[in-house]
LOLOSE-406791 format. One record per residue (C-alpha): residue in one letter; x negated, y negated, z. Coordinates in steps of 0.2 Angstrom, whole numbers, padded with zeros to 4 digits, always signed. Layout:
N
AXYZ ...
REM end
This chain:
657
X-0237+0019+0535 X-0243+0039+0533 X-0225+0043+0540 X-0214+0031+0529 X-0222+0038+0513 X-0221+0056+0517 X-0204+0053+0521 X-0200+0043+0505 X-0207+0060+0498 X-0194+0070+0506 X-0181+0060+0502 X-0185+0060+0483 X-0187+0080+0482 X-0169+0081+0490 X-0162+0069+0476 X-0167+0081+0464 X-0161+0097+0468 X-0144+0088+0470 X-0145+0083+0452 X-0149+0099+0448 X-0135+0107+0455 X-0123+0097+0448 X-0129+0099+0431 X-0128+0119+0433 X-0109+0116+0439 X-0105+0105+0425 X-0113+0117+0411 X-0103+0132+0419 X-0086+0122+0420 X-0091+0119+0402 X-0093+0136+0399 X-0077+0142+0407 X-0067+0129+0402 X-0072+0134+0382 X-0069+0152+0383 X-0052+0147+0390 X-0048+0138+0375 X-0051+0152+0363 X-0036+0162+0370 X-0023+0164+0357 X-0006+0169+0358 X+0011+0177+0352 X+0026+0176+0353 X+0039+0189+0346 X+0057+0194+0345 X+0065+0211+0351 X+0075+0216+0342 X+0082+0210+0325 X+0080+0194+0319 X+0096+0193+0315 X+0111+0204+0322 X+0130+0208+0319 X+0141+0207+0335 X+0161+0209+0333 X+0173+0197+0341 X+0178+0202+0359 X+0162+0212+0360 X+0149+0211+0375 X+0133+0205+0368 X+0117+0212+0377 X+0101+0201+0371 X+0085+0211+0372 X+0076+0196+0372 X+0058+0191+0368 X+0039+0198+0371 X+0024+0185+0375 X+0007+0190+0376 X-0010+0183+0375 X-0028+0189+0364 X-0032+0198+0380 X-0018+0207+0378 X-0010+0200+0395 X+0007+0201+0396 X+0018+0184+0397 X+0033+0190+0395 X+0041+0183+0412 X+0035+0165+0406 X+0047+0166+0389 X+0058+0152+0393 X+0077+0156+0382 X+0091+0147+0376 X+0107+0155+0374 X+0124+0148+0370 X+0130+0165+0359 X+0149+0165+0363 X+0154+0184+0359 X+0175+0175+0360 X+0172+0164+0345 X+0167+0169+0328 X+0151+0158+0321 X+0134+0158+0318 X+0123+0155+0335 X+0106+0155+0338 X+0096+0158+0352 X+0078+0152+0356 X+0064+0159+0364 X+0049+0147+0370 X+0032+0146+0377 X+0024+0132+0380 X+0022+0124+0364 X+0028+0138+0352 X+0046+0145+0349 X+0055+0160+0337 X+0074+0161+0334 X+0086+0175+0331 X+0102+0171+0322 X+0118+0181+0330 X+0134+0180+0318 X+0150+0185+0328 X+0162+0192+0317 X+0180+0197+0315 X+0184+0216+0317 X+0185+0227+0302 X+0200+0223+0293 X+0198+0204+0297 X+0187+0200+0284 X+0183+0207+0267 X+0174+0223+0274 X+0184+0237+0272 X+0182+0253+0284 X+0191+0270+0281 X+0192+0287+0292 X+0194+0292+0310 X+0194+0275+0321 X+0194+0274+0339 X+0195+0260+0352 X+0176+0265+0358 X+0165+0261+0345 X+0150+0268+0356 X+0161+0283+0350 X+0167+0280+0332 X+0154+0268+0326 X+0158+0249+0318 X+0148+0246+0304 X+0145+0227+0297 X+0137+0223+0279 X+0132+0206+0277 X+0131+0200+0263 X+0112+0187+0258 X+0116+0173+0250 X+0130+0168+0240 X+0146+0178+0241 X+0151+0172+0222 X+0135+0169+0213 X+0135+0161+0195 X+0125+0165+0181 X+0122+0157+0161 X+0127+0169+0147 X+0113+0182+0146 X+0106+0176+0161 X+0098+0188+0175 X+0108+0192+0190 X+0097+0192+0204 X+0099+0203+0219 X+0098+0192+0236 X+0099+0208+0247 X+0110+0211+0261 X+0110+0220+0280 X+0123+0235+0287 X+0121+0236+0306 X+0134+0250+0313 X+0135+0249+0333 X+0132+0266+0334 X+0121+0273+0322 X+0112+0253+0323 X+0102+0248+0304 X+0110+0259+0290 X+0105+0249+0276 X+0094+0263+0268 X+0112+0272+0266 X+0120+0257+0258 X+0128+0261+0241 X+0127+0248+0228 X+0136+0247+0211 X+0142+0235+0200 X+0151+0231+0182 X+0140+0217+0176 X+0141+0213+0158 X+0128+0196+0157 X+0134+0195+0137 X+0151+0193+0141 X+0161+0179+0150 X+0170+0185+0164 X+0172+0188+0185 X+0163+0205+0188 X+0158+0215+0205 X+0145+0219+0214 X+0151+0234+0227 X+0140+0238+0245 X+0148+0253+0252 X+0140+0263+0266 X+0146+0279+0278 X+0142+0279+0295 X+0139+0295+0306 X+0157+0295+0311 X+0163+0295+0294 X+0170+0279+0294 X+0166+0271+0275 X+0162+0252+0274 X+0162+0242+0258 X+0158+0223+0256 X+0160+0213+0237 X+0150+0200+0229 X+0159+0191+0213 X+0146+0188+0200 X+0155+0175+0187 X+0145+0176+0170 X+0148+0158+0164 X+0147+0151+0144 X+0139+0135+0148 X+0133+0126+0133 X+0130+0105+0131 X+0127+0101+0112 X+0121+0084+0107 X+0120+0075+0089 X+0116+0058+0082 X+0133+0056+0070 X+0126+0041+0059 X+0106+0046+0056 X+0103+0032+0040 X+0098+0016+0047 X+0109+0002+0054 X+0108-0014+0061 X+0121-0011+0074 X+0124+0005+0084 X+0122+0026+0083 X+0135+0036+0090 X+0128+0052+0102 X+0140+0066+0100 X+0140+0078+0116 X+0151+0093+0115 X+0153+0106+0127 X+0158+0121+0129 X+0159+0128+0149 X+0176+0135+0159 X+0173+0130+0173 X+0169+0112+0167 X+0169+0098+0179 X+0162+0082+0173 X+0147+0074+0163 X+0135+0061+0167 X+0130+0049+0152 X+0114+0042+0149 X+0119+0023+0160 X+0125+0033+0175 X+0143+0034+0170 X+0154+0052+0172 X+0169+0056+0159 X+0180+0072+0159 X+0181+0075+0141 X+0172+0090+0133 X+0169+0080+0117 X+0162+0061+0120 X+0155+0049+0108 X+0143+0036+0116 X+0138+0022+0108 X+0119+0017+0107 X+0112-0001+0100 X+0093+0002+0104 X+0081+0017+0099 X+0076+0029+0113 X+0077+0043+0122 X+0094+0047+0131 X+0099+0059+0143 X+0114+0068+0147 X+0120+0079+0162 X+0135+0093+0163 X+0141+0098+0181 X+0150+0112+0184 X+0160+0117+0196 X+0153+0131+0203 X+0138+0117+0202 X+0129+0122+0188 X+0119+0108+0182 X+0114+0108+0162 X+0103+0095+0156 X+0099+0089+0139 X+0092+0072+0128 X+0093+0067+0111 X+0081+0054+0104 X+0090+0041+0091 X+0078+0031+0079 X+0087+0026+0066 X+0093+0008+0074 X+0080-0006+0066 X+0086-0026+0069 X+0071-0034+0062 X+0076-0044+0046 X+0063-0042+0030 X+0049-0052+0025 X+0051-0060+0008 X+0044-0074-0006 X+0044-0074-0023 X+0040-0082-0038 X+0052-0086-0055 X+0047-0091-0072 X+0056-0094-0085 X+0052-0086-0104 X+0063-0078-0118 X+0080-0087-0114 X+0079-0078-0097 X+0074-0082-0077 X+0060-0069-0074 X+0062-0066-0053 X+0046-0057-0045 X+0051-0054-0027 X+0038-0049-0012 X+0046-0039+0001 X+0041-0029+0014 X+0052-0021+0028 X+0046-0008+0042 X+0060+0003+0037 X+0062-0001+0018 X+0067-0013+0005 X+0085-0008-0001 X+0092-0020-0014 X+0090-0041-0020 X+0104-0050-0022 X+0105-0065-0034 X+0116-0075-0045 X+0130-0063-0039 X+0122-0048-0044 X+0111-0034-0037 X+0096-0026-0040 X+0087-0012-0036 X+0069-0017-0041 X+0059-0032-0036 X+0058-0040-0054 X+0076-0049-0056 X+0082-0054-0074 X+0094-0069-0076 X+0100-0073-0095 X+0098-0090-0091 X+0088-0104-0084 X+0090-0106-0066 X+0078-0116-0059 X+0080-0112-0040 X+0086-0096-0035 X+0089-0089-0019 X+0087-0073-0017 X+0096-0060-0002 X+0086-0045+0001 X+0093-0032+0012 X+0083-0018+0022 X+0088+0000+0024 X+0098-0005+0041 X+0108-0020+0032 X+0096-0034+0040 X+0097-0049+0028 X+0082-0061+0023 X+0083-0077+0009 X+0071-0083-0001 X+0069-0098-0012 X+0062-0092-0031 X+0059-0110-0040 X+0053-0108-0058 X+0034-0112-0057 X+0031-0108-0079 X+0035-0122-0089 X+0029-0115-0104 X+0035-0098-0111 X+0032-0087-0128 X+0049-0088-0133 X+0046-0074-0151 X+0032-0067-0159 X+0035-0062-0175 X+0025-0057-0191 X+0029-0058-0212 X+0013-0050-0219 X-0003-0056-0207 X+0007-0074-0205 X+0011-0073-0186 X+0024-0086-0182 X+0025-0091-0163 X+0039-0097-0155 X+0036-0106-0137 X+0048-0116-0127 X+0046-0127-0112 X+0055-0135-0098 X+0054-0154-0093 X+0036-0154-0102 X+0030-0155-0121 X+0018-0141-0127 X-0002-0146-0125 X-0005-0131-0138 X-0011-0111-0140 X-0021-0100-0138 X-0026-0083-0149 X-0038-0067-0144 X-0039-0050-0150 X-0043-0043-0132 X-0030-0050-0121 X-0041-0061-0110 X-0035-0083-0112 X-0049-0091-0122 X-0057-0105-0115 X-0057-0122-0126 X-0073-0123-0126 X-0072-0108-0138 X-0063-0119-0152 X-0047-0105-0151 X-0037-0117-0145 X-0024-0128-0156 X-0018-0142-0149 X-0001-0146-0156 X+0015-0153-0148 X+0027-0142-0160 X+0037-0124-0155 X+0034-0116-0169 X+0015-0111-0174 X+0011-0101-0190 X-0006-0094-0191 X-0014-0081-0202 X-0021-0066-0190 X-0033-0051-0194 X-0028-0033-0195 X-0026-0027-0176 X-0015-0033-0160 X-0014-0052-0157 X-0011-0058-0140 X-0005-0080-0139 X-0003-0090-0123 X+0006-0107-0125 X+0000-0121-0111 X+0009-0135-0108 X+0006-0154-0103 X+0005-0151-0085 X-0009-0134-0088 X+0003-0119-0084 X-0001-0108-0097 X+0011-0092-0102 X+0012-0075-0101 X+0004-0067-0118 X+0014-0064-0133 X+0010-0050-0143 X+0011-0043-0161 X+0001-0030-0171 X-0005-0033-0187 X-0006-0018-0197 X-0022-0015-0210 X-0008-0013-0224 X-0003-0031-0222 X-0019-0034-0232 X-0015-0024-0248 X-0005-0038-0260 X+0001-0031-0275 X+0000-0045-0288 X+0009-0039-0301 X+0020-0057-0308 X+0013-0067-0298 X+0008-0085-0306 X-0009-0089-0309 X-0012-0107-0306 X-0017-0114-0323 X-0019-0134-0330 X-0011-0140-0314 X-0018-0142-0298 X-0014-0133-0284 X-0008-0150-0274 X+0002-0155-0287 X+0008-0136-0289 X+0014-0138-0271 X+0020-0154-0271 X+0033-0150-0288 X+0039-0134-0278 X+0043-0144-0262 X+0027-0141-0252 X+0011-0149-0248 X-0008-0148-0249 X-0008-0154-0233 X+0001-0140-0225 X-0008-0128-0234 X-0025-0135-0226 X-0018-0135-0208 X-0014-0118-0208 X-0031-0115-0213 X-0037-0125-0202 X-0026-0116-0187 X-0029-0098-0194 X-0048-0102-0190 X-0046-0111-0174 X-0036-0097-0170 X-0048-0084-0175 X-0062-0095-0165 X-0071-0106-0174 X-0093-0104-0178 X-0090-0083-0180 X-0089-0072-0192 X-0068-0067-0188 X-0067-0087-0194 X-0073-0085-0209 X-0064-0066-0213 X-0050-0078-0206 X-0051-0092-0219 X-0055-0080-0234 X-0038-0070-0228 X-0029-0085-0228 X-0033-0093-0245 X-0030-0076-0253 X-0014-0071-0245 X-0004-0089-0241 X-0006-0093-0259 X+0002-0075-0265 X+0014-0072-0251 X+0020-0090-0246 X+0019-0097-0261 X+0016-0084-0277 X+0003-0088-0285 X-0016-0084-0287 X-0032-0093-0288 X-0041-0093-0305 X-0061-0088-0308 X-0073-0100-0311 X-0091-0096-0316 X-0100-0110-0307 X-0086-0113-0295 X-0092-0120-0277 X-0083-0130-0266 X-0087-0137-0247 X-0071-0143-0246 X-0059-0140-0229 X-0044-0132-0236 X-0040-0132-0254 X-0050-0141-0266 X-0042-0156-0276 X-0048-0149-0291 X-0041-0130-0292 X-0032-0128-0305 X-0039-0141-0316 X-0042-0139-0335 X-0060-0139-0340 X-0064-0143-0357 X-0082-0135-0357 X-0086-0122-0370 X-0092-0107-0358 X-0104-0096-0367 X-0098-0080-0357 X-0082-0081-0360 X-0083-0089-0377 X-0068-0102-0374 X-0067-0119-0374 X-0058-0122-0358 X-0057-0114-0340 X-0049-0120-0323 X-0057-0125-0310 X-0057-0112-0295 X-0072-0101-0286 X-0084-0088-0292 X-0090-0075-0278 X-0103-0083-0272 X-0094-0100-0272 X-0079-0090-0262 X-0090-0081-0249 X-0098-0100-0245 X-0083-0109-0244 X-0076-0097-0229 X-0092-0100-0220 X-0091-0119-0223 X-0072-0116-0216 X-0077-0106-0200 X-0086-0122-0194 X-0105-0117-0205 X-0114-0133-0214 X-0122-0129-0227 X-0127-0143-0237 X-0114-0149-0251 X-0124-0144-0269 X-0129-0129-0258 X-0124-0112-0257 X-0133-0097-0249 X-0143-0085-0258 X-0133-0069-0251 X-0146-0056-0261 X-0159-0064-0253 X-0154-0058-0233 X-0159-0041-0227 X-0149-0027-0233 X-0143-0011-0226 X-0137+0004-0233 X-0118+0005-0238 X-0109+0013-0224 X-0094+0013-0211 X-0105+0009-0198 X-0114-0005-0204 X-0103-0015-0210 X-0092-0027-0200 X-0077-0042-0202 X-0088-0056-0209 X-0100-0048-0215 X-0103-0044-0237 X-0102-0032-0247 X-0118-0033-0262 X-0122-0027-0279 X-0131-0033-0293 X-0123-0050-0299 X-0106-0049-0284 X-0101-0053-0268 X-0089-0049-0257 X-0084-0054-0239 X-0076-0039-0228 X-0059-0044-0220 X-0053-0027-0212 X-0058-0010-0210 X-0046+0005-0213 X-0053+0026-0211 X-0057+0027-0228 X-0066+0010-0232 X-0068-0009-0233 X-0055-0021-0235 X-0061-0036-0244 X-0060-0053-0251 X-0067-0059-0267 X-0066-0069-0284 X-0066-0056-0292 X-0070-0061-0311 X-0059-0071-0323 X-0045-0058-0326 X-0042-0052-0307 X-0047-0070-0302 X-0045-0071-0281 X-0039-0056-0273 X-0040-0043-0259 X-0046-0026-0263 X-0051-0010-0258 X-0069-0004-0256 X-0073+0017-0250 X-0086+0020-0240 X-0089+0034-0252 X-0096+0021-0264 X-0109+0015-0258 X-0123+0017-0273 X-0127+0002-0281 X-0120-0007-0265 X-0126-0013-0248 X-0123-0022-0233 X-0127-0041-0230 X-0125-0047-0210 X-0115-0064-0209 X-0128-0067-0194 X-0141-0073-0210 X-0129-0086-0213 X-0125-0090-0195 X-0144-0091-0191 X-0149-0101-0206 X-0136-0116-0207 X-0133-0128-0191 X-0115-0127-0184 X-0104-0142-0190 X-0098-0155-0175 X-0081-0147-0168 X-0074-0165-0170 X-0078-0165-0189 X-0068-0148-0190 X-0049-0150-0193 X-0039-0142-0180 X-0023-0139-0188 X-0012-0149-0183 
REM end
């Protein structure tokens, strides 16, 4: 058992060493094998890269040097191709290779001098080892082509003589060059070997005028196509490529666009200069406009407001046969479907159907003194009535300014400033406003041979000169609805009207009457009448019936829509009072002194304008008060009465018509 383990020892200590060797040889092959594989090498060419060798000529290759980073020499290992064939003229190449890397040189056999465009002159001799050949190549192009005012750029060339070997340092080069001038110029090499033989080579540089123009010829908008106008100027001219891919031979060509874009054109010449240019066009627009509109019918004519909208612009309306320019279209006379033809800018053409959606229309407003006469007109409906404001908003009718009426022509009795009226008819379309202005003057009646009414009353006044009472009392009744019932414009309103329709419409003046009152809507029965009373202050025996100051001032409160009690009148003197004065006093309000009332109706720089019965020879007129006289006066507010009395029932007042 002692002998089988020591020898199991033996065997173990001998499987390491071995392991241990073989690691060793493995790290050294390792190490070998590395520094091996950092060798580099090279490979070059004797010689030229390039050389010159003349037709008929032996051609001796000097071959190609290898050599490794430890500078070992591997020259013999260089394995060459050569198929250089010194009988033929041509360009050959020969290769030199080493394992996986190879170089080249280029050998050009050429013709003898006098054979190609080199020219030699001197002493010649059969032996060039003697005389010396000499070849120039030329780099590159041997005709180059340049833009007018372009740069020439030198590609370089190479002179090998066969005697004197690389002479290009001794190379000569001139030149005629003019880049500002079209034209075939020279560039010259020349070069003088050691046996005085002179070699010279040319290059042609042509300085070329090449120039592509393009222009849009039509640049307003259109529906259809743009013509692309491509001119060119170039000699040497050879063809252009249009933007689809297409070539044409004209120097001049018109191609026809139909979209918006950017398009490109290309010249080729035939020296095979290439010019390139684009154009972008953006005038072509095919969308049609966008339109409505709206008609109404007023003043005899078909009002057209169309709404357009176009990306590129609205340009005209077309109607009825004619054209217009602006959106709002006039036709004198009632169309009541309309189509309308807009255009854009392009030509694109839209429709639209314009049917008359007003009724109703304010065919006149005219005025004769403060009577404003209204005339309204209406189409397949009747007229529900009118409405009046001095601020050009549409009263409401719950405001009592409207006058319900069924006739055309209205005649209402206005304030001093600008009226504005509305007509609505039976289906609630209401108008555009009417307007007229109603100057301050309109108030100042000279009454010089007017009649004062006198033992007859004012109906049968009217009546025996083919008018009525009843007409008189509706336009009363009108001028205050118009004015706006319950305010104080309502009762200036109704005082204007008794005053000035009496004189203007029908000549004649109201008489005083000390004592007068009256509650009456409209004209009282009575004016006029003879009284057979004895009256103290005037000492006579008979008067007429009519309205003292007092009596007057009431009575236009009663009218604007005020009860006061019938037996009643206010007792003016008693409101507050306030200094006379521009400021203070306002339409509606009075005008106080001791014993006299007046009611203010309009307001000029200089002073009131106002109504009154004025006193037995004056009787009812309209009159002038200054500002400037103002002692002994004052200012009553027609708010006293407006907060005093209850307002009478709207149905109770008459409306006019």
């Amino acid at each position: 058992m002692k002998n089988h383990k020591k020898s199991n020892g033996s065997s173990n200590l001998i499987a390491i060493i071995s392991c241990l060797l073989i690691v060793g040889i493995i790290v050294i092959s390792c190490f070998l094998g590395s520094g091996k594989n950092n060798i580099s090498y090279t490979l070059e060419i004797n010689g030229d890269n390039s050389v010159i060798v003349y037709k008929g000529n032996a051609y001796n290759d000097l071959g190609a040097k290898a050599y490794d980073s430890e500078q070992n020499d591997l020259s013999a290992e260089v394995s060459v191709i050569n198929n250089v064939n010194t009988n033929k003229t041509g360009k050959y190449e020969i290769t030199y290779t080493l394992g996986d890397m190879s170089v080249k040189r280029i050998v050009r056999v050429i013709d003898r001098p006098g054979n190609s465009n080199s020219q030699q002159s001197g002493e010649t001799s059969e032996n060039n080892q003697k005389t010396g050949e000499t070849v120039i190549t030329l780099k590159g192009e041997e005709t180059v082509y340049i833009d007018l005012y372009g740069n020439y750029k030198e590609e370089g060339f190479t002179a090998v003589d066969s005697k004197d070997g690389n002479i290009k340092k001794k190379v000569k080069v001139t030149h005629n060059v003019d880049n500002s001038t079209p034209g075939v110029y020279e560039v010259v090499y020349t070069v003088k070997n050691s046996s005085g033989i002179t070699t010279s080579v040319k290059r042609q540089i042509v300085v070329m005028n090449v120039k592509m123009t393009l222009s849009v010829l039509n640049t307003g908008y259109t529906n259809g196509t743009v013509g692309i106008k491509a001119d060119i100027v170039d000699e040497y001219f050879d063809y252009l490529v249009l933007p689809n891919g297409q070539t044409v031979v004209s120097k001049s060509y018109t191609y026809e666009v139909s979209e918006n874009g950017t398009y490109k054109f290309k010249l080729m010449n035939k020296h095979g200069a290439v010019r390139e240019a684009e154009i972008e066009v953006k005038n072509i627009d095919k969308v049609a406009p966008v339109a409505s509109c709206s008609a109404e019918y007023r003043g005899g004519k078909t009002i057209i407001k169309v709404d357009a909208s176009d990306n590129v612009g609205v340009k005209k309306f077309v109607t009825s046969g004619k054209t217009y320019t602006t959106n709002t279209l006039t036709v004198d006379s009632l169309v009541t479907n309309n189509t309308v033809y807009v255009y854009d800018a392009a030509g694109n053409e839209a429709s639209t159907n314009c049917i008359v959606n007003s009724r109703v229309y304010i065919e006149s407003v005219k005025r004769d003194g403060v009577i404003v006469t209204v005339k309204a007109g209406n189409i397949n409906s009747s007229i529900a009535g009118y409405y009046f404001s001095y601020n050009n908003v549409v009263p409401s009718k719950s405001t009592g300014q409207f006058i319900a009426t069924s006739s055309e022509t209205l005649d209402v009795v206005r304030l001093p400033g600008t009226t504005y009226v509305w007509v609505e008819d039976g289906f609630g379309n209401v108008s555009e406003a009417g307007t007229v202005s109603v100057p301050n003057d309109a108030l100042l009646i000279t009454y010089s041979g007017y009649k004062k009414l006198e033992n007859m009353s004012l109906e049968a006044y009217l009546s025996a000169n083919g008018w009525s009472k009843t007409e008189f009392d509706k336009l009363i009744a009108r001028s205050v609805r118009a004015a706006g019932v319950y305010s104080k414009n309502a009762a200036a309103t109704a005082g204007v009207a008794m005053q000035t329709v009496l004189a203007q419409k029908y000549k004649i003046k109201m008489p005083y009457w000390w004592g007068g009152k009256s509650w009456a809507f409209g004209a009282d029965k009575s004016w006029g009448i003879a009284k057979s009373t004895y009256s103290e202050e005037y000492d006579v025996h008979y008067y007429y019936y009519g309205l003292d100051c007092s009596g007057f001032a009431t009575w236009a409160y009663v009218n604007a829509g005020y009860d006061i009690n019938r037996g009643q009148y206010p007792s003016f003197w008693s409101y507050s009072k306030l200094p006379l004065s521009k400021e203070s006093g306002e339409v509606g309000d009075f005008i106080l002194s001791s014993g006299h009332v007046k009611l203010i109706v309009g307001k000029t720089d200089t002073g009131f304008i106002c109504a009154e019965a004025a006193g037995k020879g004056p009787g009812m007129c309209l009159s002038n008060h200054p500002y400037s006289k103002s002692s002994g006066f004052w200012i009553a507010k027609g708010e006293g009465i407006a907060n005093k009395y209850p307002k009478e029932s709207i149905n109770n007042i008459p409306t006019g018509i």
